[in-house]
C-alpha positions in Angstrom: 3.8 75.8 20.1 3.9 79.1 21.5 7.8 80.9 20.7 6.5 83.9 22.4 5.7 82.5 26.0 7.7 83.5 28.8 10.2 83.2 29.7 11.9 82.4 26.0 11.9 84.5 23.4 11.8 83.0 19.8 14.8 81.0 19.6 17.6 82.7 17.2 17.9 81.9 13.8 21.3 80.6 14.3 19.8 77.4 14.1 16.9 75.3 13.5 14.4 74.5 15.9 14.0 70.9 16.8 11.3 71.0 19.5 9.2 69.0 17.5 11.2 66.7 16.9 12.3 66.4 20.4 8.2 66.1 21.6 8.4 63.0 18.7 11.2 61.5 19.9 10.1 61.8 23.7 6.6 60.0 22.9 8.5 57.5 21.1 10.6 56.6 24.0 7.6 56.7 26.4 6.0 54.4 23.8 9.5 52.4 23.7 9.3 52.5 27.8 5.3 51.3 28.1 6.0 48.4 26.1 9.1 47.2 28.0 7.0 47.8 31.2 4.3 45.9 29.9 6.8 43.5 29.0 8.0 42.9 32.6 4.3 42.5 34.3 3.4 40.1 31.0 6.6 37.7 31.2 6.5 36.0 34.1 3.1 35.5 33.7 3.4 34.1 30.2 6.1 32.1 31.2 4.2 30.3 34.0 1.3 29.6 31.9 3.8 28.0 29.3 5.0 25.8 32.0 1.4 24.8 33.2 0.0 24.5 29.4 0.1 20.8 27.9 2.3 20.2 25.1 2.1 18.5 22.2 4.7 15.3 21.6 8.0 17.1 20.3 7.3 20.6 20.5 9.8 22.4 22.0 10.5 22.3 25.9 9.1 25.4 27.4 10.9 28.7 28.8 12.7 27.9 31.7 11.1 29.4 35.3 14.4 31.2 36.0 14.4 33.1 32.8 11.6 35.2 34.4 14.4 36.6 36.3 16.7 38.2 33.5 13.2 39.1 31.5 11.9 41.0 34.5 14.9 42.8 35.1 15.8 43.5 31.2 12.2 45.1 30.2 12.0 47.1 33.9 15.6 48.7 33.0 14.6 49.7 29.5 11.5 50.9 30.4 12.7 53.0 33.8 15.5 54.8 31.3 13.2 55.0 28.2 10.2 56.6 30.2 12.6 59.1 32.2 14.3 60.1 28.6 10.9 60.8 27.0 10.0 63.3 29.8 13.4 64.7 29.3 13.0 65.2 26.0 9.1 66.7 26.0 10.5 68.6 29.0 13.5 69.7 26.7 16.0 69.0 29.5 19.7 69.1 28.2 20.5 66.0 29.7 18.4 64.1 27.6 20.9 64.5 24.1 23.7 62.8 26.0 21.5 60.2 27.6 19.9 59.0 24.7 23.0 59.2 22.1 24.8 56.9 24.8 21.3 54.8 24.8 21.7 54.7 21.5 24.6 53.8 20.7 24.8 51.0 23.2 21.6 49.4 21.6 22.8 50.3 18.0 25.9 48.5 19.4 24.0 45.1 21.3 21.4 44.9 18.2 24.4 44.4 15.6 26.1 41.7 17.7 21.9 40.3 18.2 22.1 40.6 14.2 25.0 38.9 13.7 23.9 36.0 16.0 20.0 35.5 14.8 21.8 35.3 11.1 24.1 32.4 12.7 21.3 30.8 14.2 19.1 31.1 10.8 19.5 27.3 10.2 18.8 26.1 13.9 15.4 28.3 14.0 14.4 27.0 10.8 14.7 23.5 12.1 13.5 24.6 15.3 10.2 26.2 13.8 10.1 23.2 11.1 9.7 20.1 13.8 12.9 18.9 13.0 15.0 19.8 16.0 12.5 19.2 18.8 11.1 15.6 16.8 14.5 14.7 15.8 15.9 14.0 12.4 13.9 12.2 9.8 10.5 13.8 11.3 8.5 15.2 8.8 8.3 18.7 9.5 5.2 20.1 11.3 5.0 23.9 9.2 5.4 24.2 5.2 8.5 25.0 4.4 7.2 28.1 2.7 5.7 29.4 6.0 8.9 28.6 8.2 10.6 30.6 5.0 7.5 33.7 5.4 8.1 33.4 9.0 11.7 33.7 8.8 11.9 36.9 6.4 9.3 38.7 8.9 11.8 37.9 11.9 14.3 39.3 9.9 12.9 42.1 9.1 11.0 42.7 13.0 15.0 41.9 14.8 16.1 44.7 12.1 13.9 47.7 13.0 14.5 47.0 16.5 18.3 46.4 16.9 19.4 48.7 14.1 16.9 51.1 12.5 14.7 52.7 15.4 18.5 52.6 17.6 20.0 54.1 14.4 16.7 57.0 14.6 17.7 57.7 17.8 21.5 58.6 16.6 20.7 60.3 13.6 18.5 62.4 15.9 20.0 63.7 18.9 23.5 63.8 17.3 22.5 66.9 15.5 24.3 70.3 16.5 20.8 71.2 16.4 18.6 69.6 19.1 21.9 70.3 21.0 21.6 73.6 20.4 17.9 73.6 21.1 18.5 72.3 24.1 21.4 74.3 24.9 18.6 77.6 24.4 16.0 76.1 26.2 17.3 74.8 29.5 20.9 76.9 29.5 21.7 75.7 33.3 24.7 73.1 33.7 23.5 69.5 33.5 25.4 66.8 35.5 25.9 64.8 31.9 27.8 68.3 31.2 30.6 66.6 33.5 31.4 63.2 31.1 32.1 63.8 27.4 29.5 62.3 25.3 31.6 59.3 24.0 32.9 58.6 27.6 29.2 58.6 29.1 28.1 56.2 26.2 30.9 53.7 27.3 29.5 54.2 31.1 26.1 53.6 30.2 27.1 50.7 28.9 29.2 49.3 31.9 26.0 50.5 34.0 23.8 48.1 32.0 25.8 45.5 31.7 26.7 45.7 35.6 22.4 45.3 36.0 22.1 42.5 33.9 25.0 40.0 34.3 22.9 39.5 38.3 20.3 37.7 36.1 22.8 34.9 35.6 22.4 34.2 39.3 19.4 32.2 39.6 21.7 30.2 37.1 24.4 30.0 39.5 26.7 29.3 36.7 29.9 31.3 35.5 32.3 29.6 32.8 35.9 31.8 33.1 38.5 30.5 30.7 37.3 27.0 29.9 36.1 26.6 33.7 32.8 26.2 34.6 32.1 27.3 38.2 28.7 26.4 39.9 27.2 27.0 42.9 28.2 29.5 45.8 31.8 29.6 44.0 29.3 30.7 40.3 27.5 33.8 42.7 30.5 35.0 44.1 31.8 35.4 40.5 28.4 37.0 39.3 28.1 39.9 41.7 31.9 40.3 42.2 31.8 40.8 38.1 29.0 42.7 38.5 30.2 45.2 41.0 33.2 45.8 38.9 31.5 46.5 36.3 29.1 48.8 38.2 32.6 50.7 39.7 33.9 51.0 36.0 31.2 52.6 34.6 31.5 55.3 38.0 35.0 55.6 37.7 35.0 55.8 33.6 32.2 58.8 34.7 34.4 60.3 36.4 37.3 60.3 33.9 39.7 58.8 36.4 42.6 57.3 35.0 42.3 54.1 36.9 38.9 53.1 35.2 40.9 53.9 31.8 43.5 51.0 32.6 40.9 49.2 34.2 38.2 48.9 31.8 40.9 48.3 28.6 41.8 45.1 31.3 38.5 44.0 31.3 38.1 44.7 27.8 40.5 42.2 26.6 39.9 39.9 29.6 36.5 39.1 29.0 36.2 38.8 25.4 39.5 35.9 25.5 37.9 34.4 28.8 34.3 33.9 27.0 36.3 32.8 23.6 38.4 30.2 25.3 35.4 28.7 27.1 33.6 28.5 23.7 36.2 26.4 22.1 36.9 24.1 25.1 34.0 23.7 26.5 30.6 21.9 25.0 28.4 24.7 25.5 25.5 22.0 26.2 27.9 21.2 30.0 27.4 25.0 30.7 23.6 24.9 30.3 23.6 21.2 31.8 25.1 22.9 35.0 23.4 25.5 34.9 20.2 23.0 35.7 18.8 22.6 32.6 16.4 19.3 31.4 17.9 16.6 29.4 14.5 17.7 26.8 16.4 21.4 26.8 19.8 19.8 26.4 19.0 17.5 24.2 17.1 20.2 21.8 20.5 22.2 22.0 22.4 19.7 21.4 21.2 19.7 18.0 21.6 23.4 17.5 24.7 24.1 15.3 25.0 27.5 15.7 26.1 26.4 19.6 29.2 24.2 18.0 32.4 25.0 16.1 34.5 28.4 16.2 31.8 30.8 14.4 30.9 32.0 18.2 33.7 32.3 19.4 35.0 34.3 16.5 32.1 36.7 16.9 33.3 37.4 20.3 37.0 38.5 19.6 35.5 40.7 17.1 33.1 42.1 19.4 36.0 42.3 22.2 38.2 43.7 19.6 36.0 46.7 18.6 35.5 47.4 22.4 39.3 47.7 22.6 40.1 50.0 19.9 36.8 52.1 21.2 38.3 52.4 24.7 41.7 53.3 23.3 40.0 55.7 21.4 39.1 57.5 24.6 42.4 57.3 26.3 42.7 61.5 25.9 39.5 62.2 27.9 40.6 60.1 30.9 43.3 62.1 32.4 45.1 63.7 35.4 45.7 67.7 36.2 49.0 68.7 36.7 50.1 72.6 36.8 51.2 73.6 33.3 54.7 75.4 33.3 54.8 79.0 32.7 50.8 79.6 32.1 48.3 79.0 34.9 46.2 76.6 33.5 46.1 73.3 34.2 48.0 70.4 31.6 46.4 67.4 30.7 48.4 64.2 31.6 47.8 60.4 31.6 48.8 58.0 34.6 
């Protein structure tokens, strides 16, 4: 690269230059971005062909039509913010190192819950994968057990480079002082992310994505709340009533109003006991019976332990713990001016 074009100078030696780390990382994420648009023409196509292919006697039930909604929706997000960071970040825009710590984070965040899950669910896919869930006990199963073993180490290995290393990369990358600094030289004007301090935008980002894809339950038209299992017109209102909170939280925790403090600590404890409290009370097999399911896909889930006893539901307090203590971490950047007595400057306070 040229350090001598207009208009910059070479940068000062007061730190290092990441621009080429910063053209990596933005064809990475343009890579990351392709895929996940490719993903969301590909889906629904592959899911209709798996509905329309025959099957053979107890393989598994194919992917439910619906799901084509929450695929689509999933891959065209990721994609839309991937492909926008990794112009940023060829385009050394300062916005970019805020963006992409809080998309970071948040799927650093989501893959170690995914983690935690595909390890509880080890047993089920091995069954699954073996013959023995889908042909019912006592089948002889239709892969070696050495494959379904191969296969199961090369999942493993796949679901850890996507939820934890290349998210982790992403961290360890754009948390440096110096790709902020780097950035900082190279596009000096204020940025809007310049507004949100960096751990109060990840926690928006997060609200934001999760306000996008809880509307993919709808074609489900299902909503369990605290052991309850609402359905129909009663399930959509709860959908997109939850989903435009959550969509208001991650403006108002933007804007560092105190309101969207209280408000998404509420929520943060809410949800985590409402989803608990349904797992322990409620046969997870009636929530995906009303959410329309075939008795072949209830009957194949009805076999899958990892759906039964309190390891879920243990998982989610844990998860709805750490979300706690993280937003109560942030109570000091969500505060209110008042005139400081004496000095002109304004004093921080928290209503």
């Amino acid at each position: 690269m040229d350090y001598a074009s207009p208009p910059f100078p070479p940068p000062p030696t007061t730190f290092k230059d990441r621009r080429t780390g910063l053209l990596l990382f933005g064809i990475l994420s343009l890579i990351v971005g392709g895929l996940c648009a490719l993903g969301a023409l590909l889906t629904p196509l592959a899911i209709l062909m798996g509905q329309a292919a025959p099957r053979a006697p107890g393989g598994p039930p194919p992917a439910d039509v619906r799901s084509i909604v929450g695929a689509v929706v999933l891959y065209a997000l990721i994609a839309s913010v991937f492909i926008w960071g990794g112009v940023g970040a060829i385009r050394r825009k300062r916005w970019v190192r805020p963006v992409m710590l809080s998309v970071g984070w948040t799927w650093l965040l989501v893959g170690a819950a995914g983690m935690v899950y595909w390890l509880m669910a080890l047993g089920d896919f091995r069954d699954l994968i073996g013959g023995t869930v889908a042909a019912g006990p006592g089948t002889p199963t239709a892969v070696p057990p050495g494959m379904v073993n191969a296969l199961i180490v090369v999942m493993t290995l796949f679901l850890s480079v996507v939820y934890l290393v290349i998210p982790g990369l992403y961290v360890w990358f754009f948390r440096s002082p110096h790709v902020r600094a780097t950035l900082d030289y190279f596009d000096p004007a204020p940025a809007w992310t310049d507004r949100c301090p960096q751990p109060v935008l990840a926690l928006s980002v997060g609200l934001a994505f999760a306000a996008v894809m809880s509307l993919s339950f709808l074609p489900y038209a299902v909503f369990p709340f605290f052991g309850l299992i609402l359905t129909g017109p009663a399930a959509i209102a709860a959908v997109v009533v939850s989903a435009v909170l959550m969509g208001w939280l991650a403006w108002e925790t933007f804007r560092l109003t105190p309101r969207g403090w209280w408000a998404t600590l509420a929520m943060s404890i809410v949800l985590p006991l409402a989803a608990a409290v349904t797992l322990l009370r409620v046969n997870p097999v009636d929530i995906y019976r009303a959410a329309g399911m075939s008795e072949e896909q209830l009957a194949m889930l009805a076999r899958m332990e990892s759906l039964h006893g309190p390891g879920a539901a243990i998982v989610t307090l844990v998860i709805g713990a750490a979300c706690v203590v993280y937003v109560v971490y942030l109570r000091k950047y969500f505060v209110a001016t008042a005139p400081s007595p004496g000095a002109g400057a304004p004093q921080r306070v928290l209503t």
